[in-house]
N, C-alpha and C positions, 0 to 999 in steps of 0.2 A: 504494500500500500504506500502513498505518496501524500507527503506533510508539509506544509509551507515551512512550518516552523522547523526544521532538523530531523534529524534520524533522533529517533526514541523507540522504547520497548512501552507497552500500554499494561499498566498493574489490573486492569481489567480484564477475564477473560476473554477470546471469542464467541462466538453464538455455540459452539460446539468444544469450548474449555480449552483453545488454543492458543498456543501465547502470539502477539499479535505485536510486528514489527513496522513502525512507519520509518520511511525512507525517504531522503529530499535529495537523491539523484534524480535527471533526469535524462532523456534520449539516449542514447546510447553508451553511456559513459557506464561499460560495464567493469571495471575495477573502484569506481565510486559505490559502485552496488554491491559488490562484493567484499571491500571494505565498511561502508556503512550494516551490511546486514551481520557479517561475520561480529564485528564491535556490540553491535546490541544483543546476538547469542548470548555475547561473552556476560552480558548482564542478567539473560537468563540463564546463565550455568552458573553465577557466583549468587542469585537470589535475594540478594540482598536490596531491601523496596529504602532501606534510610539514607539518602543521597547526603547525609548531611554527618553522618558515623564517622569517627577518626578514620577509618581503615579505608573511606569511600575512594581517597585519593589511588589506594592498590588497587582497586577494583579496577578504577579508571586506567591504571596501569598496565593492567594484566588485559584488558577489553581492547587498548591500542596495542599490544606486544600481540595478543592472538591474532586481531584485522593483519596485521603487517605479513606474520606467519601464514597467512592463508592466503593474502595474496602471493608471497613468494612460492608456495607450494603449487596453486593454479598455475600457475607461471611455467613451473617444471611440468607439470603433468598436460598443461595443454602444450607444449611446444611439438609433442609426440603423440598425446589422444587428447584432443577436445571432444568437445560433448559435440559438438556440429566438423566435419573438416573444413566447416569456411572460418570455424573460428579460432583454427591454430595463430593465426598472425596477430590475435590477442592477448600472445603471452607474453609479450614482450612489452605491450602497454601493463601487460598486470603489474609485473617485474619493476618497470619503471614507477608507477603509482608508488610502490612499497620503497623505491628509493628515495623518495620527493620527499615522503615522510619522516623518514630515517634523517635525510640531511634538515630537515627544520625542527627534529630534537633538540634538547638542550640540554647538554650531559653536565651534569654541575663540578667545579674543577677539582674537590675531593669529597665523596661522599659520606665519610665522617663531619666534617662541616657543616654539608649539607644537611645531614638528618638534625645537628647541632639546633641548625636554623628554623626549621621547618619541626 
């Protein structure tokens, strides 16, 4: 489903008890989709509804570590089986997607300090 406001997972069942992901990709842009969807799984695997919990910053953590991991993994697996063969020459955007991400991290310069701070 598609959201103006962002990808989110809805604390609401669906009509049939399903967990219910909106997405604010749009057209084509299927490594936006499969980073936003993979990211809000990652909310429904850790379950956790208190966005506001000390811990929520890991979640958030663990939800971008998994998006990245999955695009990198599509990436490998379609360059040789995509789910369509017209869609092998999208592994190379996945691939790319997971690196854009990766370079606008922001590794803090020692993480004892960091946790110091935070």
């Amino acid at each position: 489903m598609w959201d103006e406001e962002g990808p989110k997972r809805l604390w609401r069942p669906g009509p049939n008890g399903e967990h219910v992901i909106l997405l604010s990709a749009r057209d084509r842009h299927w490594a936006q989709y499969a980073y936003q969807f993979s990211h809000e799984m990652g909310h429904v695997l850790c379950g956790s509804r208190d966005r506001s919990a000390a811990q929520a910053w890991f979640e958030e953590a663990f939800c971008t570590a998994l998006s990245i991991w999955v695009l990198e993994r599509m990436s490998v697996s379609w360059r040789t089986n995509p789910p369509y063969s017209n869609w092998a020459d999208y592994a190379t955007a996945l691939a790319e997607y997971a690196r854009d991400i990766r370079r606008r991290a922001h590794e803090p310069p020692a993480l004892p300090a960091w946790y110091a701070t935070h």
